[in-house]
MOPAC internal coordinates of N, CA, C and O (Angstrom, degrees):
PM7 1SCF
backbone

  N    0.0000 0     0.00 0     0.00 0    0    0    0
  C    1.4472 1     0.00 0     0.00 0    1    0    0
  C    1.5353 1   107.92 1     0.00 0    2    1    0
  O    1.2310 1   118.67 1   -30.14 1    3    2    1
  N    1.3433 1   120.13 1   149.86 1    3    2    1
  C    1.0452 1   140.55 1  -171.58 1    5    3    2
  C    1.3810 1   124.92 1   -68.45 1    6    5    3
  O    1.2310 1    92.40 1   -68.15 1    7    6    5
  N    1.4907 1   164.55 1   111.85 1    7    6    5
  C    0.9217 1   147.33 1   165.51 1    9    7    6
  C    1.8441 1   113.29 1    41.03 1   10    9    7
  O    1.2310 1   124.87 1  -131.70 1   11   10    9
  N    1.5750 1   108.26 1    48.30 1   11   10    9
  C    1.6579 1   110.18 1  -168.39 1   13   11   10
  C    1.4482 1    91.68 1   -67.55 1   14   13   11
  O    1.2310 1   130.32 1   -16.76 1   15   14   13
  N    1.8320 1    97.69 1   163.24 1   15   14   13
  C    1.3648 1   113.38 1   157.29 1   17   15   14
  C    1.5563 1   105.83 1   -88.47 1   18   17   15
  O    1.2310 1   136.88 1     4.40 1   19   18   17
  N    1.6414 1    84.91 1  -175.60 1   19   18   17
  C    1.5644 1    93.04 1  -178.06 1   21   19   18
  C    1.5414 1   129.76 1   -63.66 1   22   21   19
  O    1.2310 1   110.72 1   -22.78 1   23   22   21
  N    1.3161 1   135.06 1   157.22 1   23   22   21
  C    1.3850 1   112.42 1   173.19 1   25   23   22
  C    1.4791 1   104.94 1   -91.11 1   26   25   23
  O    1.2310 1   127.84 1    -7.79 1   27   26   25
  N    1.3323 1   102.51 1   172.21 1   27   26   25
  C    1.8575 1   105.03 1   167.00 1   29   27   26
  C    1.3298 1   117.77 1   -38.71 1   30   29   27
  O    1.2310 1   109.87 1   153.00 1   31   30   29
  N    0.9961 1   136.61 1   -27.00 1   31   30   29
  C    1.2340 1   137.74 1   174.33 1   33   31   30
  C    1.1565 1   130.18 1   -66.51 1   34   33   31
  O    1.2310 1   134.19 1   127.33 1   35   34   33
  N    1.4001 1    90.16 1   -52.67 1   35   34   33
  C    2.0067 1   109.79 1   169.52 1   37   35   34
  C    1.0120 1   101.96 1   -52.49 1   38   37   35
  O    1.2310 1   111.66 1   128.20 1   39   38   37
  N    1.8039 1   133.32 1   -51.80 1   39   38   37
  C    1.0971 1   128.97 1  -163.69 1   41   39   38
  C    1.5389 1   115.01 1   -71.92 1   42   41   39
  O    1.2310 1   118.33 1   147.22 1   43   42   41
  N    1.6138 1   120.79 1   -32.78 1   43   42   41
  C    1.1609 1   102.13 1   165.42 1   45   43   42
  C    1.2656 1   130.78 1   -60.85 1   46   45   43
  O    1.2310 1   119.72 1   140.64 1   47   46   45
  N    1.4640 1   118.15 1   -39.36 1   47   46   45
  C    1.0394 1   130.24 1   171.22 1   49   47   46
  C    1.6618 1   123.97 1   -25.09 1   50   49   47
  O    1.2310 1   125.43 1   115.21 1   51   50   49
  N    0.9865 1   107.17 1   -64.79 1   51   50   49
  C    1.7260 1   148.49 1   175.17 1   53   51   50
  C    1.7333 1    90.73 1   -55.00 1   54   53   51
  O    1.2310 1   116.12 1   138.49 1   55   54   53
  N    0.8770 1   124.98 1   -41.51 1   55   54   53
  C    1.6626 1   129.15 1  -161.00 1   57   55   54
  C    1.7680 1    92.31 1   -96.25 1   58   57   55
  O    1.2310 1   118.97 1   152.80 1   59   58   57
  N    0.9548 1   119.57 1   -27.20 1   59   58   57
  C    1.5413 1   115.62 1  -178.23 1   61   59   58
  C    1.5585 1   109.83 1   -79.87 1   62   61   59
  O    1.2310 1   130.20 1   128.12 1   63   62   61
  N    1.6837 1    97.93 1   -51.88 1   63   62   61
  C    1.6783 1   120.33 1  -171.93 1   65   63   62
  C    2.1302 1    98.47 1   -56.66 1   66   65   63
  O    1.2310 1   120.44 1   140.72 1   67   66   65
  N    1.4606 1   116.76 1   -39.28 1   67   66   65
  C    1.2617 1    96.03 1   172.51 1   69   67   66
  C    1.7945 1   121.46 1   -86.59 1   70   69   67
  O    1.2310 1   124.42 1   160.34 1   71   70   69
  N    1.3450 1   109.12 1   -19.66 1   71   70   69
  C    1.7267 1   106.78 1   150.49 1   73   71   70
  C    0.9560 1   123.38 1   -43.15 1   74   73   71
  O    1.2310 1   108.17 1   125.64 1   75   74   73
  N    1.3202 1   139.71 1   -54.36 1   75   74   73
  C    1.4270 1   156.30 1  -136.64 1   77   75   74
  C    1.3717 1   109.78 1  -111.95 1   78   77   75
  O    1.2310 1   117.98 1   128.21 1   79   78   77
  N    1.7009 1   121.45 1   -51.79 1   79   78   77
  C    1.6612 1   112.23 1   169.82 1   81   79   78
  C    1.1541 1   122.27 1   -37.37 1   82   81   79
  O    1.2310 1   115.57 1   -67.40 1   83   82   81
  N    1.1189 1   126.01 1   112.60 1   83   82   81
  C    1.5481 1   142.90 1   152.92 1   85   83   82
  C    1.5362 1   125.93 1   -50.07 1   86   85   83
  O    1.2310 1   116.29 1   173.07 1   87   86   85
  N    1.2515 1   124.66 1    -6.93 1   87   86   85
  C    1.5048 1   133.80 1  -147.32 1   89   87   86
  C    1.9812 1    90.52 1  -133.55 1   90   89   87
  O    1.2310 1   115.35 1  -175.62 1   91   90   89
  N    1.1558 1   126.42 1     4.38 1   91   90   89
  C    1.1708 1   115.06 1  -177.00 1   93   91   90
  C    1.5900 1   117.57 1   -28.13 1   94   93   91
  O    1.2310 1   127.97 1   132.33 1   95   94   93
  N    1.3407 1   102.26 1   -47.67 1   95   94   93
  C    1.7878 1   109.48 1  -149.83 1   97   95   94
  C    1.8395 1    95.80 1   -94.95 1   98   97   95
  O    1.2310 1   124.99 1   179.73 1   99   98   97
  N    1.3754 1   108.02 1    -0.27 1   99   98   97
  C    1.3373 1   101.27 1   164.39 1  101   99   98
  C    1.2378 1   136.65 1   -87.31 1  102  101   99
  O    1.2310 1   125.02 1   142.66 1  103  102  101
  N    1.5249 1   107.97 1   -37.34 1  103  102  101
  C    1.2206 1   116.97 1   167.66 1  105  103  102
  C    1.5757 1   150.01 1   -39.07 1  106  105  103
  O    1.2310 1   112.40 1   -87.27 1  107  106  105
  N    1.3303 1   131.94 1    92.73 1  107  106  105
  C    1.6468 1   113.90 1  -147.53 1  109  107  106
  C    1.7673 1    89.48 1  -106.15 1  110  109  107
  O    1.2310 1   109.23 1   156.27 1  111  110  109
  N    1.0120 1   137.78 1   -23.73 1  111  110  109
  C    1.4672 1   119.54 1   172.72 1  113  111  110
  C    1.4876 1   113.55 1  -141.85 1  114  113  111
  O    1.2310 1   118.36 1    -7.62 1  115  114  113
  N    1.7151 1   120.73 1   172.38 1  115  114  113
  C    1.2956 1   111.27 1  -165.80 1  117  115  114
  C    1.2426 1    79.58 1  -137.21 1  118  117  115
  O    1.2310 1   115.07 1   -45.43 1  119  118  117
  N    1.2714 1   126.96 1   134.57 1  119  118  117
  C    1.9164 1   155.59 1   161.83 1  121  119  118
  C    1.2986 1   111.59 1   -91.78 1  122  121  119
  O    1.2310 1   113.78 1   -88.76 1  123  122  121
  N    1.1362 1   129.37 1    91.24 1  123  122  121
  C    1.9013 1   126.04 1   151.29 1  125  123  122
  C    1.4781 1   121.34 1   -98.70 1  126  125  123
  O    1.2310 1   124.71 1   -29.96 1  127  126  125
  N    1.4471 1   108.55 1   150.04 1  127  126  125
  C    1.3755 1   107.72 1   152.17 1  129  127  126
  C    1.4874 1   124.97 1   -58.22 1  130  129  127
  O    1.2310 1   112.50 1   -46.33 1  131  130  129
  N    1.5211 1   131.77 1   133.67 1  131  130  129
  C    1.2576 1   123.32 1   165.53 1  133  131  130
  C    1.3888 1   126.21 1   -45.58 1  134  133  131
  O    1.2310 1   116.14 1  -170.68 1  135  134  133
  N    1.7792 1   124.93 1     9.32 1  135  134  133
  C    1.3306 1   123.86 1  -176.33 1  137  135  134
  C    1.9078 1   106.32 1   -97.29 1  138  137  135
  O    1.2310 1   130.85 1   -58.00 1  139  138  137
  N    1.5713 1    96.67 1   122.00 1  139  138  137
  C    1.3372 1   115.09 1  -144.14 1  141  139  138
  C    1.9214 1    98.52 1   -56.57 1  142  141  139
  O    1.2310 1   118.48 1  -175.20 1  143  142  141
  N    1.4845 1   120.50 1     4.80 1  143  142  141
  C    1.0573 1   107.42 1  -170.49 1  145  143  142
  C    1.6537 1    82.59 1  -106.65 1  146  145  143
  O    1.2310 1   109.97 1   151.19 1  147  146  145
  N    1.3691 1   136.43 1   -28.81 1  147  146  145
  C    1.3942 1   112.40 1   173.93 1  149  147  146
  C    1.3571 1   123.26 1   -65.82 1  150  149  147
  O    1.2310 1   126.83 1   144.78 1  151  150  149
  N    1.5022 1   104.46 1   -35.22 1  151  150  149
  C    1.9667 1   103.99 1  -171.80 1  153  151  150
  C    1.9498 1    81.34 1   -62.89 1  154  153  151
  O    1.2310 1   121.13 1    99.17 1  155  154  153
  N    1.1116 1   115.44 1   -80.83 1  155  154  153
  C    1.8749 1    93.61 1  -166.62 1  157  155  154
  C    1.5572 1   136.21 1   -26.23 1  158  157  155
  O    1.2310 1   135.45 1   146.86 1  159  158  157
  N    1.5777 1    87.70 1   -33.14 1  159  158  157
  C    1.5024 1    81.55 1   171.79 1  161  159  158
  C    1.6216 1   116.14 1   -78.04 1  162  161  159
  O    1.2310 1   126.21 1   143.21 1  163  162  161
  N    1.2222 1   105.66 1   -36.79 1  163  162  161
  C    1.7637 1    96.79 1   171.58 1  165  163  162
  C    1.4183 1   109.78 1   -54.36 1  166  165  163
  O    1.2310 1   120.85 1   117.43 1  167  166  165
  N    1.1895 1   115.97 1   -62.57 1  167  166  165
  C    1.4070 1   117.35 1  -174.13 1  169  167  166
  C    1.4241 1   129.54 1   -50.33 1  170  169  167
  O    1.2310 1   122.20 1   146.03 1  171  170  169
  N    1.6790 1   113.40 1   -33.97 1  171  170  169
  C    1.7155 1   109.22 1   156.81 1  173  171  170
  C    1.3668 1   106.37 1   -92.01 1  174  173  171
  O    1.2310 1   106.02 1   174.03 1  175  174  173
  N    1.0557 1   143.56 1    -5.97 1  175  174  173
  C    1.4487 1   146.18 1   169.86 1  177  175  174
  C    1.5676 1   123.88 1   -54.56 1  178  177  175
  O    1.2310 1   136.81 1   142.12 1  179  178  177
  N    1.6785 1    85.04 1   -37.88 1  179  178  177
  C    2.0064 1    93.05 1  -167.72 1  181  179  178
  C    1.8898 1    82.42 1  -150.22 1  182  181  179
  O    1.2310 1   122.32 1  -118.97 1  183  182  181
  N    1.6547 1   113.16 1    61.03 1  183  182  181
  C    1.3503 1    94.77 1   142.95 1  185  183  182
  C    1.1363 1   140.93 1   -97.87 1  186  185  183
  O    1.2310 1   114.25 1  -160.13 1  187  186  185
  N    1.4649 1   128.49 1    19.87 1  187  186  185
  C    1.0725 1   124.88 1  -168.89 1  189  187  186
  C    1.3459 1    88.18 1  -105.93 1  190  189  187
  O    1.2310 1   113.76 1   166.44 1  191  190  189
  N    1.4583 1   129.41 1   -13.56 1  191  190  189
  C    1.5983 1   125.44 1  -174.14 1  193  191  190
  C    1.7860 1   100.01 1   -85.43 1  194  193  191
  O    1.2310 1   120.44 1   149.23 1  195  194  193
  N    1.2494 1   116.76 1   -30.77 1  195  194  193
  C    1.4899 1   103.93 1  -158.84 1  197  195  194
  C    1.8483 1    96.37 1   -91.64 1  198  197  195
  O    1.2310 1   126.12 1   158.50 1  199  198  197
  N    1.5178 1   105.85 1   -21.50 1  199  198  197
  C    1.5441 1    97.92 1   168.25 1  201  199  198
  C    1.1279 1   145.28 1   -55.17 1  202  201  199
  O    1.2310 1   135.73 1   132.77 1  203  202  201
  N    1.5738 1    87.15 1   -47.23 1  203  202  201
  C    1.5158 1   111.30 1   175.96 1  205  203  202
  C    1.5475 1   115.39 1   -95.78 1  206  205  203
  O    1.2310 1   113.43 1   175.23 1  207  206  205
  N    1.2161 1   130.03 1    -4.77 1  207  206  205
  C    1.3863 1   124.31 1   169.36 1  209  207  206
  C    1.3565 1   107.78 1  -113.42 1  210  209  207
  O    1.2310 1   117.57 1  -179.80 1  211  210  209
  N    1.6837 1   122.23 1     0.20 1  211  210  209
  C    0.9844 1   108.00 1  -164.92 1  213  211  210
  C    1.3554 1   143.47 1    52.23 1  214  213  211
  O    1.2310 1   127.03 1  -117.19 1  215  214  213
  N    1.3795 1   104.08 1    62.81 1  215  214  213
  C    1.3837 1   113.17 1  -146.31 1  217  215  214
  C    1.5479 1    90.28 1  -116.38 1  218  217  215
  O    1.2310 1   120.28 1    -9.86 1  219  218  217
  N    1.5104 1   117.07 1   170.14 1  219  218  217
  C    1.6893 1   111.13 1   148.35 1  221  219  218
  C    1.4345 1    98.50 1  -144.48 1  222  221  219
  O    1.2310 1   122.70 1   -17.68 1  223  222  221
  N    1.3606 1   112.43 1   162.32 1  223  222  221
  C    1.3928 1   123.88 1   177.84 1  225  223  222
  C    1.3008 1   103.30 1   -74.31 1  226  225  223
  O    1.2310 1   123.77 1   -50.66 1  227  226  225
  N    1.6199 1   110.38 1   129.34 1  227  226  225
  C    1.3512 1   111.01 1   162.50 1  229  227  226
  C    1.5674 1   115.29 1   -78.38 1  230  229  227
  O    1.2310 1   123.75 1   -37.28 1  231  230  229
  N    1.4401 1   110.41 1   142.72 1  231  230  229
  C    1.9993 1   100.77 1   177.17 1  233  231  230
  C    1.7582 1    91.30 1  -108.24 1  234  233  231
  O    1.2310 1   125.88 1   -55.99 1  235  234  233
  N    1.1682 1   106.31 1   124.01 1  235  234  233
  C    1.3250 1   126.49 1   166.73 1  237  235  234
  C    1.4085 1   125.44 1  -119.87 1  238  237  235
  O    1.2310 1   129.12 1   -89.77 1  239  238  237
  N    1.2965 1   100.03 1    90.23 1  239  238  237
  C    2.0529 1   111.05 1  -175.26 1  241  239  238
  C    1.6585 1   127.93 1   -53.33 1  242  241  239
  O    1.2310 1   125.16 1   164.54 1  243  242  241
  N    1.2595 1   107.69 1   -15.46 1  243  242  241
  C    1.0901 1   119.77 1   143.53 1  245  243  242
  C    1.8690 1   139.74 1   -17.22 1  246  245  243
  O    1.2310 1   142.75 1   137.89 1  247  246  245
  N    1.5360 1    73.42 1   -42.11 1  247  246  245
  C    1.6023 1    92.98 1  -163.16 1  249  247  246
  C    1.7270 1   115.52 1  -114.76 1  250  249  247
  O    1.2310 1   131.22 1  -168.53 1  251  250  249
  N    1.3089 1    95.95 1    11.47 1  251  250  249
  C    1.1262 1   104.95 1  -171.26 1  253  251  250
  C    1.6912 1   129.77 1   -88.79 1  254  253  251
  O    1.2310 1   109.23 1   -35.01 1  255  254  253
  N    1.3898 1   137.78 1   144.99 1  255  254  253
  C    1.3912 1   126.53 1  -162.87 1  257  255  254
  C    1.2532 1    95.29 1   -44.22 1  258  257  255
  O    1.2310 1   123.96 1   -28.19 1  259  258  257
  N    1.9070 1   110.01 1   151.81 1  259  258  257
  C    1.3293 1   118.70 1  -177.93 1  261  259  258
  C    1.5378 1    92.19 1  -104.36 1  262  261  259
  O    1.2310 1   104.57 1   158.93 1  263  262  261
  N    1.2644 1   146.10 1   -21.07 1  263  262  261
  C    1.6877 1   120.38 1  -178.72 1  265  263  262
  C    1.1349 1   104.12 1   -76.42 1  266  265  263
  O    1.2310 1   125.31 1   -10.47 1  267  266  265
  N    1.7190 1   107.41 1   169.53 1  267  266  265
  C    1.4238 1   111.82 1  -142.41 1  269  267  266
  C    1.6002 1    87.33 1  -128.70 1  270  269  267
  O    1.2310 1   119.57 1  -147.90 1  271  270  269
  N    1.7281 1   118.43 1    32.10 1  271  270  269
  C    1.6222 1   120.44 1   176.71 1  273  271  270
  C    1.6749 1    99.21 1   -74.50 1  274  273  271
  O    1.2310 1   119.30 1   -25.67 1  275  274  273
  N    1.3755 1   118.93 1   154.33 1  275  274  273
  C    0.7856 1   108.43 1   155.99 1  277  275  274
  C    1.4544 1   149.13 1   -50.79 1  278  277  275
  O    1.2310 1   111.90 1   158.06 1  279  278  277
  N    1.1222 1   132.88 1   -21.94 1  279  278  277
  C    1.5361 1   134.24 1   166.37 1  281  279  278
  C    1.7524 1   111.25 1   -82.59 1  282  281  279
  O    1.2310 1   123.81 1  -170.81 1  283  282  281
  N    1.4047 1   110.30 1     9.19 1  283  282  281
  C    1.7718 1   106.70 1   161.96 1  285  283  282
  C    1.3666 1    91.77 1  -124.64 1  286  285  283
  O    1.2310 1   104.92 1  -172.97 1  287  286  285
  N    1.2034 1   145.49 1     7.03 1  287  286  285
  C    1.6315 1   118.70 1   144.64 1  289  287  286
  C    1.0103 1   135.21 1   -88.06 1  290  289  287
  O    1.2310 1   117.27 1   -52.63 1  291  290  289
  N    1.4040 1   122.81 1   127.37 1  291  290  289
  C    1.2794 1   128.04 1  -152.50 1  293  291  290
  C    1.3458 1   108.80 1   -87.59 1  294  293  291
  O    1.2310 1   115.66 1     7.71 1  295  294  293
  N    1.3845 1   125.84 1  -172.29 1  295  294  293
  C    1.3244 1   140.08 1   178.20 1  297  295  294
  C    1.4866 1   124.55 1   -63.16 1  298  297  295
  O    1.2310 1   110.01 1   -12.62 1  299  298  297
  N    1.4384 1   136.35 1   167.38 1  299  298  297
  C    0.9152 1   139.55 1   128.74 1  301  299  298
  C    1.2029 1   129.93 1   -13.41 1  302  301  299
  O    1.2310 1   106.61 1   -51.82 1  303  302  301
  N    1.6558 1   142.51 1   128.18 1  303  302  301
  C    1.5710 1   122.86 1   158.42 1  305  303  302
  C    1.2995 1   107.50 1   -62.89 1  306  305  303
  O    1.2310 1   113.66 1   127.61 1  307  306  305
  N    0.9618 1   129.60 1   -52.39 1  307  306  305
  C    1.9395 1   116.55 1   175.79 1  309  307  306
  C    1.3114 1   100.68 1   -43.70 1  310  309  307
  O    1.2310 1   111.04 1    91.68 1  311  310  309
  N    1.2612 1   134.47 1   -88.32 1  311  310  309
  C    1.4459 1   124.76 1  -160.22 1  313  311  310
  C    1.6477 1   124.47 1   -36.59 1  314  313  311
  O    1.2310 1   119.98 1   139.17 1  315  314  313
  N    1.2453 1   117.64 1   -40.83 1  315  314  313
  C    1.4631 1   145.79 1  -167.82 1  317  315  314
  C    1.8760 1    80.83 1   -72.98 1  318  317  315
  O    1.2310 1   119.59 1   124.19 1  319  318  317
  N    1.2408 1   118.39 1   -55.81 1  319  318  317
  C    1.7508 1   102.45 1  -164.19 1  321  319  318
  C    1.7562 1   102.49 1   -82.29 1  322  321  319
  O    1.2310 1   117.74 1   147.27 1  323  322  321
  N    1.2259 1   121.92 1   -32.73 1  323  322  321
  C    1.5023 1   114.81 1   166.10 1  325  323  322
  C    1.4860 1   126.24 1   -61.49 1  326  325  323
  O    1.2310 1   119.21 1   148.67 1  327  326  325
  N    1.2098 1   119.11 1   -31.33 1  327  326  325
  C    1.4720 1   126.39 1   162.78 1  329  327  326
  C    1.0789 1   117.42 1   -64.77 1  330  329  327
  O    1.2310 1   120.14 1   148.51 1  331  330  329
  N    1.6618 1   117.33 1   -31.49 1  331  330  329
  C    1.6238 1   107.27 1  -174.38 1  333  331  330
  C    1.7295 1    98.23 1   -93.88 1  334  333  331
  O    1.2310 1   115.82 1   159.37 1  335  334  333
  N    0.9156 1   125.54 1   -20.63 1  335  334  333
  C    1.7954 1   112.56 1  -172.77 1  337  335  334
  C    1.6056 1    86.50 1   -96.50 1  338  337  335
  O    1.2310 1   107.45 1   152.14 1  339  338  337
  N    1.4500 1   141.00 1   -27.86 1  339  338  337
  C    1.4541 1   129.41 1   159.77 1  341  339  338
  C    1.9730 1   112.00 1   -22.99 1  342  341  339
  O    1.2310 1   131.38 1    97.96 1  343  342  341
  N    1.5033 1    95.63 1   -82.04 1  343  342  341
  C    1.1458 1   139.27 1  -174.48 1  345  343  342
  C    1.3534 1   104.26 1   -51.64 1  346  345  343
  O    1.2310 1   109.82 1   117.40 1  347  346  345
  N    1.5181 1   136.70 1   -62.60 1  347  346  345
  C    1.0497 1   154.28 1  -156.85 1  349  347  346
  C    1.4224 1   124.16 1    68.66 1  350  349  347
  O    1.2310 1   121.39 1  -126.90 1  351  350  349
  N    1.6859 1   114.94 1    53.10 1  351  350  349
  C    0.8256 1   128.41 1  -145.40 1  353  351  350
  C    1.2553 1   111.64 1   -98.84 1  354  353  351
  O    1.2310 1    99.39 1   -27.90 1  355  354  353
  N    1.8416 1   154.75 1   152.10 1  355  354  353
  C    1.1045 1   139.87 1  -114.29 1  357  355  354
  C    1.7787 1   101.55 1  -135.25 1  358  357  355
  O    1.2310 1   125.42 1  -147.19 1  359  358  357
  N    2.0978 1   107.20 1    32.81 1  359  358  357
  C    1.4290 1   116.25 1  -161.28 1  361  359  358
  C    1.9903 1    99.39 1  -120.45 1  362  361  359
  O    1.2310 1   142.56 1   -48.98 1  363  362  361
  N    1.6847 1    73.79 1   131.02 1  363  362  361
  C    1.6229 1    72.72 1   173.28 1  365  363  362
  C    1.5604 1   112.83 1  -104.54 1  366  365  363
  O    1.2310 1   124.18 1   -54.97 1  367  366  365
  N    1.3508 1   109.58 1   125.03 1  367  366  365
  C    1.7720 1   110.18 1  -168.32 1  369  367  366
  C    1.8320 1   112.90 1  -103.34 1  370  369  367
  O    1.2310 1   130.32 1  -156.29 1  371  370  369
  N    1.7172 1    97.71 1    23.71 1  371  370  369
  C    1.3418 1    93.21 1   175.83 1  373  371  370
  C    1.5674 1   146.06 1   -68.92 1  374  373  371
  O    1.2310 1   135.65 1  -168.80 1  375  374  373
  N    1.6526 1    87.32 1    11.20 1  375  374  373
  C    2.0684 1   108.32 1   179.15 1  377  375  374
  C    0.9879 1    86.91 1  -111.71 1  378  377  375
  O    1.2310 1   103.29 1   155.88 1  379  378  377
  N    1.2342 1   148.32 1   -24.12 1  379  378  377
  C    1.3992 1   129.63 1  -163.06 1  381  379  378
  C    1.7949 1   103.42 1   -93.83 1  382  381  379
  O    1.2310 1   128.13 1   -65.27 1  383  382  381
  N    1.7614 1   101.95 1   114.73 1  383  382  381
  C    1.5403 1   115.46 1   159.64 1  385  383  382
  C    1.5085 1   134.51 1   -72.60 1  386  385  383
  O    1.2310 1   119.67 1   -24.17 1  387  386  385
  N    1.2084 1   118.24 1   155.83 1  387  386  385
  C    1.6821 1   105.51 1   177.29 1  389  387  386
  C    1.8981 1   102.95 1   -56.35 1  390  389  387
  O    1.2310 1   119.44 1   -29.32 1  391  390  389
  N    1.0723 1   118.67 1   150.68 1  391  390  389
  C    1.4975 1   116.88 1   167.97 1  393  391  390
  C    1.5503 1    96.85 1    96.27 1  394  393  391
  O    1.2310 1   111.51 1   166.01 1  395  394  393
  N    0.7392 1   133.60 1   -13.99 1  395  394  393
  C    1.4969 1   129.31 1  -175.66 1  397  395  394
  C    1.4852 1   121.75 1   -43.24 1  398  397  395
  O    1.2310 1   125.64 1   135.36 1  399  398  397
  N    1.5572 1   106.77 1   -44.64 1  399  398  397
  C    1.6429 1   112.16 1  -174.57 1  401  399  398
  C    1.7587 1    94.50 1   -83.18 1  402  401  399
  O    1.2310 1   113.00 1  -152.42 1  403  402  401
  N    1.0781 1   130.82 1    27.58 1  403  402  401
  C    1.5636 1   110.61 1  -170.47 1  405  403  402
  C    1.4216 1   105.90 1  -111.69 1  406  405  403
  O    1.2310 1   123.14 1   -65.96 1  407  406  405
  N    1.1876 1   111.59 1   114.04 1  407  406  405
  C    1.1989 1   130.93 1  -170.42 1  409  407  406
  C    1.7478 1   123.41 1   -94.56 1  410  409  407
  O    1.2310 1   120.63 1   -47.01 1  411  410  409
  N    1.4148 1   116.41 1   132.99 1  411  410  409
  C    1.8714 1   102.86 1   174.04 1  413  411  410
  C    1.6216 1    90.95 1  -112.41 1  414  413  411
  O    1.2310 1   124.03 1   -39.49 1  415  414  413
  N    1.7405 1   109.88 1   140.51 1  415  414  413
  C    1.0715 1   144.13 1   163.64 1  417  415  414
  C    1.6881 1    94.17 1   -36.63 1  418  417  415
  O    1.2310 1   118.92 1   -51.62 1  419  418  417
  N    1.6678 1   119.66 1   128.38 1  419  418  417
  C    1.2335 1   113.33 1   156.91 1  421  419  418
  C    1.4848 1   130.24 1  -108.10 1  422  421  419
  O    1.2310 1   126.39 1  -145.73 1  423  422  421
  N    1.5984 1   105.32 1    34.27 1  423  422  421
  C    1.2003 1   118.15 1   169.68 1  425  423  422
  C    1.6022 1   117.55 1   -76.04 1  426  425  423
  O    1.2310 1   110.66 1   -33.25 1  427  426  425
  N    1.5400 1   135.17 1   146.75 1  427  426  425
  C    0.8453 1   141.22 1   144.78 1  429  427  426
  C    1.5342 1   124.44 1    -7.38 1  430  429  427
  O    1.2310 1   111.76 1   -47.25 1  431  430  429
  N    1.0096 1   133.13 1   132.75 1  431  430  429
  C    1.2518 1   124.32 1   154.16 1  433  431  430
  C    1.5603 1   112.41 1  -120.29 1  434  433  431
  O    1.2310 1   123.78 1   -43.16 1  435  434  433
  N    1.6311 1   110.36 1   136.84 1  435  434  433
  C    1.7669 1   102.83 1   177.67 1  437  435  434
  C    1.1830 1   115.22 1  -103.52 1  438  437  435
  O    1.2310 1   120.10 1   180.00 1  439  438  437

């Protein structure tokens, strides 16, 4: 599967991890990969940080899984910016270029 979201699980997960952080009021920015299951996890991970500080996750591709299976390639830049103004979602995708998820195989070739 393609650039999946999280499952129910993840999402609880994510819903516990911002209960449970201790460091709320420290935090001054949030870094994800543009792979649509990391921006969610930042985003239920640390919502009580981006509410109240008004924060948004930066997506920085940089950082993103390097194999090139399908469930670590990420999306489209169109899709990724229609989902987030869909959604109204709290990610700023201004590092992220078209081509970003495109990956070359780092297998050998003979």
């Amino acid at each position: 599967m393609r650039d999946p979201l999280l499952t129910p699980y993840g999402e609880n997960q994510c819903r516990n991890l911002n209960e449970n952080f201790p460091f709320h009021a420290k935090v001054e920015m949030i870094v994800a990969s543009p792979l649509r299951r990391t921006l969610y996890t930042a985003i239920l991970g640390f919502e009580t940080v981006l509410r109240e500080k008004d924060l948004k996750v930066v997506a920085l591709p940089e950082i993103q899984e390097t194999s090139d299976v399908q469930c670590d390639t990420g999306s489209e830049l169109h899709d990724l910016e229609n989902e987030i103004k869909r959604k109204y979602l709290p990610v700023e995708l201004g590092l992220v270029m078209e081509g970003w998820h495109v990956k070359v195989s780092s297998k050998f070739k003979k």
